[in-house]
PyMOL Python script that loads the backbone (N, CA, C, O; Angstrom):
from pymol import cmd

cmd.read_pdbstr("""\
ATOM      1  N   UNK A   1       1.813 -36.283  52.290  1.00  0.00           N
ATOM      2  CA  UNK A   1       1.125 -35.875  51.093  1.00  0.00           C
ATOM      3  C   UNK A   1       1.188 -34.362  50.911  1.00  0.00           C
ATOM      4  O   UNK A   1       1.219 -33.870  49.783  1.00  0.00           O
ATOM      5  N   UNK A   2       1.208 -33.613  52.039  1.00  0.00           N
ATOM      6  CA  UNK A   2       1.120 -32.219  51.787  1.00  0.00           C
ATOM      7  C   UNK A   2       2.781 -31.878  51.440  1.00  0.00           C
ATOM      8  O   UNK A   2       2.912 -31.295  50.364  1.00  0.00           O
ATOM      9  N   UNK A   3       3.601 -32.051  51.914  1.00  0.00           N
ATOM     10  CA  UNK A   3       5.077 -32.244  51.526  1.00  0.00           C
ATOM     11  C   UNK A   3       5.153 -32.130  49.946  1.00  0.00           C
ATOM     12  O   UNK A   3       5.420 -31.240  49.138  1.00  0.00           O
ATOM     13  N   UNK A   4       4.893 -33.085  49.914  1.00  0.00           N
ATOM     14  CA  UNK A   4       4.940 -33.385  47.888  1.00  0.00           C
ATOM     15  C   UNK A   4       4.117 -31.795  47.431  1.00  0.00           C
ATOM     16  O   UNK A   4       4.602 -30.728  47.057  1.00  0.00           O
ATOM     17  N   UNK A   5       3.272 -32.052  47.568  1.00  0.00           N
ATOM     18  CA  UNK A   5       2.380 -30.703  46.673  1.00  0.00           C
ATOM     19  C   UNK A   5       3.177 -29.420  46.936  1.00  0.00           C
ATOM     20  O   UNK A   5       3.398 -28.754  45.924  1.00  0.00           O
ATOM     21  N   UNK A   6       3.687 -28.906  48.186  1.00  0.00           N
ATOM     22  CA  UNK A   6       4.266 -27.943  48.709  1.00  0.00           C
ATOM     23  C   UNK A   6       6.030 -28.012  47.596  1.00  0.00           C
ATOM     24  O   UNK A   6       6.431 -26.989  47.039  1.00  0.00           O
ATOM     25  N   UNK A   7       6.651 -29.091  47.512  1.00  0.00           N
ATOM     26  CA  UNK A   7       7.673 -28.946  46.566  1.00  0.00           C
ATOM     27  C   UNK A   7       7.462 -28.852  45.001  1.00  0.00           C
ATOM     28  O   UNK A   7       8.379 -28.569  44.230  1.00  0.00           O
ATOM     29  N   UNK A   8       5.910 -29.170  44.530  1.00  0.00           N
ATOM     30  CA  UNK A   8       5.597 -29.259  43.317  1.00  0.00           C
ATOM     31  C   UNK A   8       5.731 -28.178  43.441  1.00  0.00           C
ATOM     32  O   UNK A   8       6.776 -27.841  42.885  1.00  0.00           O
ATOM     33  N   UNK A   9       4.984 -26.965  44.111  1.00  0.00           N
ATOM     34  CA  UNK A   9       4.442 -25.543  43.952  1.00  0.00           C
ATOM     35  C   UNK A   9       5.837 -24.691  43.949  1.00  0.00           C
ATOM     36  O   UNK A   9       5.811 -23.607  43.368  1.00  0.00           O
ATOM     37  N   UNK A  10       6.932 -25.077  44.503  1.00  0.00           N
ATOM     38  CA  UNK A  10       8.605 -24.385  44.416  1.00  0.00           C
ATOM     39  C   UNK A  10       8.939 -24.637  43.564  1.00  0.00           C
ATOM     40  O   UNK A  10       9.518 -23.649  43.111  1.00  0.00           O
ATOM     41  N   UNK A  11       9.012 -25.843  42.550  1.00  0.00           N
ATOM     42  CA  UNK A  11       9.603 -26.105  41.546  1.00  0.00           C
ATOM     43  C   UNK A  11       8.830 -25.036  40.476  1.00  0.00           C
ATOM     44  O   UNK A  11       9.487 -24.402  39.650  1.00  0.00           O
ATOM     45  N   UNK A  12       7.565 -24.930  40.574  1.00  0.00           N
ATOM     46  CA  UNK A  12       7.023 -24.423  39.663  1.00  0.00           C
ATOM     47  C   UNK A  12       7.418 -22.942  39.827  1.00  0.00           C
ATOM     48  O   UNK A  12       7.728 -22.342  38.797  1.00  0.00           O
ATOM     49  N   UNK A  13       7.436 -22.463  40.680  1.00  0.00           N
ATOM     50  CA  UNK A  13       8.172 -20.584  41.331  1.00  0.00           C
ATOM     51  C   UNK A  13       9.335 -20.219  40.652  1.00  0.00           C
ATOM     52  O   UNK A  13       9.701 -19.180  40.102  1.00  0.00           O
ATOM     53  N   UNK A  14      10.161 -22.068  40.939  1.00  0.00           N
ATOM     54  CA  UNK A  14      11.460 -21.779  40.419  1.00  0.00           C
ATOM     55  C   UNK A  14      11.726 -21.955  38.535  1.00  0.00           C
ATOM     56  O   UNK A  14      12.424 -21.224  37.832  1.00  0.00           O
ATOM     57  N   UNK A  15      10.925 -23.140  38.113  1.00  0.00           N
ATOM     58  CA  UNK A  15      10.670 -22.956  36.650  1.00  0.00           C
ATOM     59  C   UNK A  15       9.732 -20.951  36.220  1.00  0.00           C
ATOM     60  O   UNK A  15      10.134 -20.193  35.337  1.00  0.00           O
ATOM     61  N   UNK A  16       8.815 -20.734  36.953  1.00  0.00           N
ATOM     62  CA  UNK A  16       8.588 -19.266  36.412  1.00  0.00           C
ATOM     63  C   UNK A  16      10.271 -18.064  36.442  1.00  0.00           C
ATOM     64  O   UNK A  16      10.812 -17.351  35.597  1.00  0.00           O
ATOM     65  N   UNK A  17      10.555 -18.405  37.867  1.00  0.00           N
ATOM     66  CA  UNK A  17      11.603 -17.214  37.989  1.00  0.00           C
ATOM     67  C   UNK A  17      12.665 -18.044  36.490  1.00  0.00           C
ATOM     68  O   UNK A  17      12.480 -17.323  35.510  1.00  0.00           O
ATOM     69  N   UNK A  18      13.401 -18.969  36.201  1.00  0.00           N
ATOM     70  CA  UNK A  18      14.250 -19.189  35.230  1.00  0.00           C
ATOM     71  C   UNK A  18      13.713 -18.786  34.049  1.00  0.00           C
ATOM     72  O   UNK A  18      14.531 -18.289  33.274  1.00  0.00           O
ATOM     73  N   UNK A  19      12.208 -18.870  33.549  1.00  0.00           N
ATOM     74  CA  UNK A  19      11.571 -18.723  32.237  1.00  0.00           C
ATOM     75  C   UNK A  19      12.182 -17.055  32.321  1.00  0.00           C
ATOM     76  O   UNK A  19      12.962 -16.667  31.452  1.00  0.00           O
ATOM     77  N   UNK A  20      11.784 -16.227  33.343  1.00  0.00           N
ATOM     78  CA  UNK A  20      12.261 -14.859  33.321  1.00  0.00           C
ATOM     79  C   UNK A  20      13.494 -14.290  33.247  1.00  0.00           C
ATOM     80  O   UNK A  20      13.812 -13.241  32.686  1.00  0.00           O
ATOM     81  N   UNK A  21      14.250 -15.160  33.934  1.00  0.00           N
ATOM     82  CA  UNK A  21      15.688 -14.857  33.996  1.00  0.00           C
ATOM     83  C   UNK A  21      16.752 -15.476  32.438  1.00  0.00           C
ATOM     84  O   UNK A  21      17.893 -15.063  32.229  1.00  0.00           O
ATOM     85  N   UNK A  22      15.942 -16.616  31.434  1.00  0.00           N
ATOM     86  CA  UNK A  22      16.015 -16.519  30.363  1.00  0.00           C
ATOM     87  C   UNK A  22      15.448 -15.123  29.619  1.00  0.00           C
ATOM     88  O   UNK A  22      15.993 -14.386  28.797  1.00  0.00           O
ATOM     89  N   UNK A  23      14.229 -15.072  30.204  1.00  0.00           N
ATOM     90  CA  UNK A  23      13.970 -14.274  28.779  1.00  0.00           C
ATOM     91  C   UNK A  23      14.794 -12.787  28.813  1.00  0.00           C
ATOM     92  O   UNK A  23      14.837 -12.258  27.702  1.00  0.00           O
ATOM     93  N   UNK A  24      15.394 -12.096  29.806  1.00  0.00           N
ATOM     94  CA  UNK A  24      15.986 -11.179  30.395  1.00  0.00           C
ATOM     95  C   UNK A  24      17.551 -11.698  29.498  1.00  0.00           C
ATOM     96  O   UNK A  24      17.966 -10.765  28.811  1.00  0.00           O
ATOM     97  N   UNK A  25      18.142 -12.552  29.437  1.00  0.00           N
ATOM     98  CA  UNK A  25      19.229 -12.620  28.694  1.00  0.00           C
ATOM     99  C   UNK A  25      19.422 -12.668  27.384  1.00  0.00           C
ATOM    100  O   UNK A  25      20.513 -12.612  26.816  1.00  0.00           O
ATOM    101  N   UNK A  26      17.516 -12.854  26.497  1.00  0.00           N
ATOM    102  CA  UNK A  26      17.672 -13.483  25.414  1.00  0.00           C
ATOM    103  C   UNK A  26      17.537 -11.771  25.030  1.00  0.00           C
ATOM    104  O   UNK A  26      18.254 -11.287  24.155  1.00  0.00           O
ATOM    105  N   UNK A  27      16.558 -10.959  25.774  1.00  0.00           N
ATOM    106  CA  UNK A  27      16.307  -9.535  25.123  1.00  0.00           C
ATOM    107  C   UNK A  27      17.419  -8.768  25.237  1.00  0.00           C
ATOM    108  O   UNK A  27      17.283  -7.658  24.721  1.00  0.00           O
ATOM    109  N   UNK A  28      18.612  -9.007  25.805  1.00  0.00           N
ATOM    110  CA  UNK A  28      19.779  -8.316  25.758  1.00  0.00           C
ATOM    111  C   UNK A  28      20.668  -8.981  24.796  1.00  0.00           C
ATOM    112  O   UNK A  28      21.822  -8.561  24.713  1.00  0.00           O
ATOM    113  N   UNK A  29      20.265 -10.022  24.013  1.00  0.00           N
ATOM    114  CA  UNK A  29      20.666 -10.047  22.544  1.00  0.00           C
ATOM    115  C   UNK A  29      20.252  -9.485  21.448  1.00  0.00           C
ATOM    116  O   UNK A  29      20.807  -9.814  20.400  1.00  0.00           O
ATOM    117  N   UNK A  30      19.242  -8.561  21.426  1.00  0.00           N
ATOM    118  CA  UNK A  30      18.855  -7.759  20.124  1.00  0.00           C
ATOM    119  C   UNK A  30      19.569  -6.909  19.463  1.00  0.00           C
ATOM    120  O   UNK A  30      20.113  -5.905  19.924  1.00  0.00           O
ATOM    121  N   UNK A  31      19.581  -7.240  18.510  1.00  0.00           N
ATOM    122  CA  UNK A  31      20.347  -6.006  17.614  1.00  0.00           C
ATOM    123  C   UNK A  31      18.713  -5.332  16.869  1.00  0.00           C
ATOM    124  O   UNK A  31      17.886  -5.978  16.226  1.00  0.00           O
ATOM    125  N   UNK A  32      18.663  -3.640  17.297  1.00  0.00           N
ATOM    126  CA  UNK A  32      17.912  -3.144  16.870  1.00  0.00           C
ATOM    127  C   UNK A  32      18.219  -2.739  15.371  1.00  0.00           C
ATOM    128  O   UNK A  32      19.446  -2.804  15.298  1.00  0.00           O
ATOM    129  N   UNK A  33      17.761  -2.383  14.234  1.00  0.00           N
ATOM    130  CA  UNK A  33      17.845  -2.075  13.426  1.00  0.00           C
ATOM    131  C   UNK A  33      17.917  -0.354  13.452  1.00  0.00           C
ATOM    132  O   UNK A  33      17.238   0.460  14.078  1.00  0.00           O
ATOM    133  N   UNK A  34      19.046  -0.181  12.488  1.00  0.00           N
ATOM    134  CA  UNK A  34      19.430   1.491  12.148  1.00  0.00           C
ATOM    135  C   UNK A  34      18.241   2.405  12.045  1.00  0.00           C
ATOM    136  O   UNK A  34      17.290   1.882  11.464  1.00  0.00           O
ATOM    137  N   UNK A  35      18.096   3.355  12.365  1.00  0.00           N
ATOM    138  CA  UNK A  35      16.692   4.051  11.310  1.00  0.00           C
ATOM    139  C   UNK A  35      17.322   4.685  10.294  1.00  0.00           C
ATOM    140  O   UNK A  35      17.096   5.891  10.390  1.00  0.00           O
ATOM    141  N   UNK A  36      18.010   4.430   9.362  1.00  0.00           N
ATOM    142  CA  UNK A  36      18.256   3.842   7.565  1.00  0.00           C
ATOM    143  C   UNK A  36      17.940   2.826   7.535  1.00  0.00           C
ATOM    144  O   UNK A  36      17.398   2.653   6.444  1.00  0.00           O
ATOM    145  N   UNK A  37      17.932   1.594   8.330  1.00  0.00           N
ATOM    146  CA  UNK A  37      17.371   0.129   8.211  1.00  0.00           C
ATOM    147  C   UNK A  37      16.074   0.072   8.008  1.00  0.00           C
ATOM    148  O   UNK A  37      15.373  -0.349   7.088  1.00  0.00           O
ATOM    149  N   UNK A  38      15.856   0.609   9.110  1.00  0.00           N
ATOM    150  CA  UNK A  38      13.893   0.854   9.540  1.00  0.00           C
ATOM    151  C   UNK A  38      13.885   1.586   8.398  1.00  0.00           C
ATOM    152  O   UNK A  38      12.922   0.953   7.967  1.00  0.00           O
ATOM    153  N   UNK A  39      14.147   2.502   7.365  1.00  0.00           N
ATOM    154  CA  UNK A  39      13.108   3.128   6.416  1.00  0.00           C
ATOM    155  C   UNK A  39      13.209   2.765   5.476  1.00  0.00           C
ATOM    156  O   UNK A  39      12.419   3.226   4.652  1.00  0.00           O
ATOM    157  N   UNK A  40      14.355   1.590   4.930  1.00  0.00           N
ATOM    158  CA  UNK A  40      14.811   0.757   4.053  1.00  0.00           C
ATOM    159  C   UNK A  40      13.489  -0.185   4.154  1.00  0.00           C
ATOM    160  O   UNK A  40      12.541  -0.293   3.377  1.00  0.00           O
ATOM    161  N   UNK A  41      13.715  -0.704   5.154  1.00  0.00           N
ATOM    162  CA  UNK A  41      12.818  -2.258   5.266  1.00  0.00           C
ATOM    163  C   UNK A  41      11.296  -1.575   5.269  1.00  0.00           C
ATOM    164  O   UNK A  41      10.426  -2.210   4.672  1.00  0.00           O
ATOM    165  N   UNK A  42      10.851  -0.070   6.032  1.00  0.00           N
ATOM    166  CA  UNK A  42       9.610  -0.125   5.525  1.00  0.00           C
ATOM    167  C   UNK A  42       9.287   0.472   4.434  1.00  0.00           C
ATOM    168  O   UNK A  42       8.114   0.414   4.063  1.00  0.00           O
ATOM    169  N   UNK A  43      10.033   1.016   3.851  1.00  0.00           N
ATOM    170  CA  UNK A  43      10.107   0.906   1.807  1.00  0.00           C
ATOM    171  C   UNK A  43      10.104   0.042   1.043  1.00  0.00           C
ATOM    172  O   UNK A  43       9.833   0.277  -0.134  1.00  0.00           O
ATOM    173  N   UNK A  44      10.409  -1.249   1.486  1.00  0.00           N
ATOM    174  CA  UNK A  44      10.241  -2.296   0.863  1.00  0.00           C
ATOM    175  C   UNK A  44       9.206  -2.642   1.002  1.00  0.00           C
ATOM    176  O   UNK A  44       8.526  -2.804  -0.011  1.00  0.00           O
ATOM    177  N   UNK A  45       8.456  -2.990   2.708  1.00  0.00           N
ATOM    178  CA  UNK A  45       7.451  -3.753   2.676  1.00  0.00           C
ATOM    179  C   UNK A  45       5.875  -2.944   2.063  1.00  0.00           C
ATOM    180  O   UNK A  45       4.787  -3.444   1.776  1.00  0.00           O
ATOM    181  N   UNK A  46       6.421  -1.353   2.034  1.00  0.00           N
ATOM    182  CA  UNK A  46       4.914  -1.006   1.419  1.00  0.00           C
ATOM    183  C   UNK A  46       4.736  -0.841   0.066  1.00  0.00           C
ATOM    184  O   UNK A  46       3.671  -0.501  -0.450  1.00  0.00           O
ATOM    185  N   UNK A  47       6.149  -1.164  -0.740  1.00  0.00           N
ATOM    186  CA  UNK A  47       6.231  -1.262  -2.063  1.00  0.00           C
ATOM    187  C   UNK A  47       5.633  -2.427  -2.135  1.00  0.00           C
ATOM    188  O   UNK A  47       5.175  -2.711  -3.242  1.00  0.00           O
ATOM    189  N   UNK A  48       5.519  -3.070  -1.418  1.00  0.00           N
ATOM    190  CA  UNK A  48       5.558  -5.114  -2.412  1.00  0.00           C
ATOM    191  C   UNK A  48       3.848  -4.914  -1.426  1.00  0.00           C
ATOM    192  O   UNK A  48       3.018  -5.777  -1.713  1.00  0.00           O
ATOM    193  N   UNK A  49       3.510  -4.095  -0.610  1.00  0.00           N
ATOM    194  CA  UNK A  49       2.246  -4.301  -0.474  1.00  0.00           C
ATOM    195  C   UNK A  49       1.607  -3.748  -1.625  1.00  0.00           C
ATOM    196  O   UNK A  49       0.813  -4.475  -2.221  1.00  0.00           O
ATOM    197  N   UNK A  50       1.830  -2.488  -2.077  1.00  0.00           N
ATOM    198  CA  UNK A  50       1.056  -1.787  -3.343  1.00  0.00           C
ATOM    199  C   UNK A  50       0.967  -2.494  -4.786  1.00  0.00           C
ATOM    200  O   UNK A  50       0.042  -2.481  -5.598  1.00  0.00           O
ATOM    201  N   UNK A  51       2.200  -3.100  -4.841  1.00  0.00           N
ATOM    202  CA  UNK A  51       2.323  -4.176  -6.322  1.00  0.00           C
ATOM    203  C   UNK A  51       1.550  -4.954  -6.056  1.00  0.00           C
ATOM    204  O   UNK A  51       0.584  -5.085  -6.808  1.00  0.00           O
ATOM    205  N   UNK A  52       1.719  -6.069  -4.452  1.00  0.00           N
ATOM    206  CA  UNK A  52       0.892  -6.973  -4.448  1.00  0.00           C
ATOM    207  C   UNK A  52      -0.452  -6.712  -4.753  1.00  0.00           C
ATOM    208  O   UNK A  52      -1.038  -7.365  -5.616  1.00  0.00           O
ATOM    209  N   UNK A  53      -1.237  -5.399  -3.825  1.00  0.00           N
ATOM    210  CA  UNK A  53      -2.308  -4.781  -4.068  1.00  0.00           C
ATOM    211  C   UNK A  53      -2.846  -4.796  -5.534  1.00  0.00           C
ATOM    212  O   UNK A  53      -3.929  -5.274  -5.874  1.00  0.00           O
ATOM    213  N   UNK A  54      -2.030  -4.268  -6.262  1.00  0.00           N
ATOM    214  CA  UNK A  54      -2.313  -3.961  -7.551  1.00  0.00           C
ATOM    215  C   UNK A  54      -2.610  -5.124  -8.450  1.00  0.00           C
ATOM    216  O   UNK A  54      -3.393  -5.141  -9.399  1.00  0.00           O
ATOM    217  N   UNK A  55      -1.901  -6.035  -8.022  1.00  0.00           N
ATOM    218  CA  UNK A  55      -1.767  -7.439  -8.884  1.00  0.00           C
ATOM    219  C   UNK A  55      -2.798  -8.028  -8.638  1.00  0.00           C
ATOM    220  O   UNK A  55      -3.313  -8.540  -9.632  1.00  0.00           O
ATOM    221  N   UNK A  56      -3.500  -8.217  -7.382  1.00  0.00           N
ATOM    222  CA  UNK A  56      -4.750  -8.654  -6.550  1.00  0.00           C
ATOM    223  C   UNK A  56      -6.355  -8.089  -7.090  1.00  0.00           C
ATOM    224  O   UNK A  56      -7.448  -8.655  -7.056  1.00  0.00           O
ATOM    225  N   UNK A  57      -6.063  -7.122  -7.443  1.00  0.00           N
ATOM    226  CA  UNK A  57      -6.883  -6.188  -8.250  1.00  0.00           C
ATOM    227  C   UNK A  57      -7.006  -6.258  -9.813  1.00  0.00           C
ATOM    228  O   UNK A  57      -8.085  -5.888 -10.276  1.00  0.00           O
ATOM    229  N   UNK A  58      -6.477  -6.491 -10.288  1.00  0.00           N
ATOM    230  CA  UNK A  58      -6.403  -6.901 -11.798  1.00  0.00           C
ATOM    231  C   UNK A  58      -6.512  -8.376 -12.099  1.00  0.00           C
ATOM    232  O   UNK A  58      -6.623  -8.789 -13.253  1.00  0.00           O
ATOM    233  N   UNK A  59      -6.477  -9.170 -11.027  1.00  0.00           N
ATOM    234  CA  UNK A  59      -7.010 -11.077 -11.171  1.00  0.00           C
ATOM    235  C   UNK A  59      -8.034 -10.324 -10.674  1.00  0.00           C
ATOM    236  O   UNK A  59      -8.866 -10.553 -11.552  1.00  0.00           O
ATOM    237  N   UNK A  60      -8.584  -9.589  -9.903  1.00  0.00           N
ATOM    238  CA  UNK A  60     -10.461  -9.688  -9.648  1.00  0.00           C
ATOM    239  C   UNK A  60     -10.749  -9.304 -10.806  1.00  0.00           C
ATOM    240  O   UNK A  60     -11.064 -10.108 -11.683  1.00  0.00           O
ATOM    241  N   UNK A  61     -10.696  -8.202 -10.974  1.00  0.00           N
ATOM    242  CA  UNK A  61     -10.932  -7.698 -12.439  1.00  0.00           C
ATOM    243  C   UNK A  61     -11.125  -8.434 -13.340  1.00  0.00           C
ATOM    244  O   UNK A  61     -12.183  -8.320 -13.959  1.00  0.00           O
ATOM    245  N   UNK A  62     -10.226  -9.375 -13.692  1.00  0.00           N
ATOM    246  CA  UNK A  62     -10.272 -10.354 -14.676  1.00  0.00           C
ATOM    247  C   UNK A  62     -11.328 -11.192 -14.092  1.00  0.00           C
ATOM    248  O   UNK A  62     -12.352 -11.246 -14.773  1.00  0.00           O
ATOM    249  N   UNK A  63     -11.326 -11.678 -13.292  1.00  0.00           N
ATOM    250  CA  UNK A  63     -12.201 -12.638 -12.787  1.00  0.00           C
ATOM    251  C   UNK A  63     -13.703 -11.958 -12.990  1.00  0.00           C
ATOM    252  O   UNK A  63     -14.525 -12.689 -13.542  1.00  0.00           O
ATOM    253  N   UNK A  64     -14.000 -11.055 -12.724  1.00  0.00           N
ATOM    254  CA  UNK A  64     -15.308 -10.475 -13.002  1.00  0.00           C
ATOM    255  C   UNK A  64     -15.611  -9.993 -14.032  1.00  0.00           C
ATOM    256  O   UNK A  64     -16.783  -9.691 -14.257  1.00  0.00           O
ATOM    257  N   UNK A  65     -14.469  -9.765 -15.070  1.00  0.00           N
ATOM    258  CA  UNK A  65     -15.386  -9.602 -16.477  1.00  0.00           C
ATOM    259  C   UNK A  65     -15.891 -11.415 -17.053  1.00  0.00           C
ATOM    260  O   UNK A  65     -16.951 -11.878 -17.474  1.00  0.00           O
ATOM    261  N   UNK A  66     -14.793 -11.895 -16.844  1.00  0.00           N
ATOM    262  CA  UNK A  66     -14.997 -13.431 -16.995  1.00  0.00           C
ATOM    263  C   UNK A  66     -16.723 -13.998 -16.640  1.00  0.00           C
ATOM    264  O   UNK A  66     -17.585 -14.382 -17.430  1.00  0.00           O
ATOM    265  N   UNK A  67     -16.755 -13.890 -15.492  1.00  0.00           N
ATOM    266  CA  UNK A  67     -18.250 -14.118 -15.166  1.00  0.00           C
ATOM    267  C   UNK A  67     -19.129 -13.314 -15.447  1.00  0.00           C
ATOM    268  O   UNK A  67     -20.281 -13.707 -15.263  1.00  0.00           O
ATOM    269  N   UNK A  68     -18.948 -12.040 -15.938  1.00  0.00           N
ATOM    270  CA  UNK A  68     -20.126 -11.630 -16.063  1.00  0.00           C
ATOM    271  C   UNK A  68     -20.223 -12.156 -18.020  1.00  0.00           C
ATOM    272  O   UNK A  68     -21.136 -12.768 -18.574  1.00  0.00           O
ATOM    273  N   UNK A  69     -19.245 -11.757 -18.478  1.00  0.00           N
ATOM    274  CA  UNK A  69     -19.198 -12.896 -19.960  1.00  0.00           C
ATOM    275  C   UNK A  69     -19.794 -14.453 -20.002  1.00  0.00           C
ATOM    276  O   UNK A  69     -20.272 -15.099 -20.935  1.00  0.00           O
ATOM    277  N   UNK A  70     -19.625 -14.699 -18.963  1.00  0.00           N
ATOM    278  CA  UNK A  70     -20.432 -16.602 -19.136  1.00  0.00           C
ATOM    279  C   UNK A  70     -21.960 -15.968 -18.641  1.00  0.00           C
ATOM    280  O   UNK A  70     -22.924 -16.226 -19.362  1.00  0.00           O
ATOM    281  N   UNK A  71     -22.154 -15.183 -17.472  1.00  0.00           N
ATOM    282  CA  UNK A  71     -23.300 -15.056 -17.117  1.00  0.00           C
ATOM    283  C   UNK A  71     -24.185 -14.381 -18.216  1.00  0.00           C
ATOM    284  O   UNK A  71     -25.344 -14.182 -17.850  1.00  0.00           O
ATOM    285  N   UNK A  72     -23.868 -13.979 -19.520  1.00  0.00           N
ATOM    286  CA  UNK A  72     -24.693 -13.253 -20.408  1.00  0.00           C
ATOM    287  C   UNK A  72     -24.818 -14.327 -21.240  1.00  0.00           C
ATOM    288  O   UNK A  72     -25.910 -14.679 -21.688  1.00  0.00           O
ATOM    289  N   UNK A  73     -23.570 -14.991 -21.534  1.00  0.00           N
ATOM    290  CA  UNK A  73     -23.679 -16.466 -22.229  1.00  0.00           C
ATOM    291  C   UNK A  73     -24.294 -17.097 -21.839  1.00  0.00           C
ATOM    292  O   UNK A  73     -24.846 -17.623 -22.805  1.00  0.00           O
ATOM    293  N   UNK A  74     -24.781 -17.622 -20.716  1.00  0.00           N
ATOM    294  CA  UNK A  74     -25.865 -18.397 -20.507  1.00  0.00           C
ATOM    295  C   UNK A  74     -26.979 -17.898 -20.444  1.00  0.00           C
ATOM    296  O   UNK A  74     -28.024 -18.546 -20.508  1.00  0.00           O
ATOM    297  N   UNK A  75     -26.886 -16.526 -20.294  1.00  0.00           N
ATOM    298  CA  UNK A  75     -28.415 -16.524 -20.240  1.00  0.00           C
ATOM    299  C   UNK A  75     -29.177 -16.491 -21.720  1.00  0.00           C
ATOM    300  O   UNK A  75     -30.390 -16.679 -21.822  1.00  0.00           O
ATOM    301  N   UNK A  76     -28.120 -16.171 -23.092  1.00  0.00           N
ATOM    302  CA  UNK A  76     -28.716 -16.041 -24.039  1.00  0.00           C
ATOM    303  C   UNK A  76     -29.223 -17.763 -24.480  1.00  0.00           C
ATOM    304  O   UNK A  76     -29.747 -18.004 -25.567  1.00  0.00           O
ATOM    305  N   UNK A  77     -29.026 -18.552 -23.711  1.00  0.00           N
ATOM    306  CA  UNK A  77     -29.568 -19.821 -23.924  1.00  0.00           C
ATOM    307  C   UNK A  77     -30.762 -20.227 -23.594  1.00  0.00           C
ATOM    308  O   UNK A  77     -31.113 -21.380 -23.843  1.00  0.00           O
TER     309      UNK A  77
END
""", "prot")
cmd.dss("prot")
cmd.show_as("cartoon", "prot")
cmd.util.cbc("prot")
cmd.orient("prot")
C-alpha cells in the first residue's frame, strides 16, 4: 500500500516538472510586439475607450432627462 502512494506522488513531480518544461517552450514562442505596434495598439485602445466613454455618457444623459420628465409627469397627477 505504501508503494502505490509513493508512485502516485512521482507521477505527480513528474506531471509538475512537464507542466514547466511545456510552459518554458510555449514562452519561447512569443512574438513581442514593435514599440510602433505597442503605440499603435495603445492608440487605438484609448481612442475606442474615450468614444466608448462618451457614448456611455450621453445614453445616461438621455436616460435621466427621460426620468426626470415622467417623474414631473406623474407627479402633476
Amino acid at each position: 500500500m505504501a508503494e502505490k502512494t509513493k508512485t502516485a506522488k512521482v507521477g505527480f513531480f513528474k506531471k509538475i516538472g512537464k507542466f514547466f518544461k511545456d510552459y518554458k517552450s510555449e514562452f519561447k514562442k512569443l512574438v513581442w510586439p514593435t514599440p510602433k505596434q505597442l503605440l499603435k495598439n495603445t492608440a487605438v485602445v484609448l481612442v475606442s475607450i474615450i468614444v466608448f466613454g462618451a457614448f456611455l455618457a450621453a445614453v445616461d444623459t438621455g436616460f435621466h432627462h427621460l426620468f426626470v420628465e415622467l417623474a414631473n409627469w406623474f407627479a402633476l397627477l
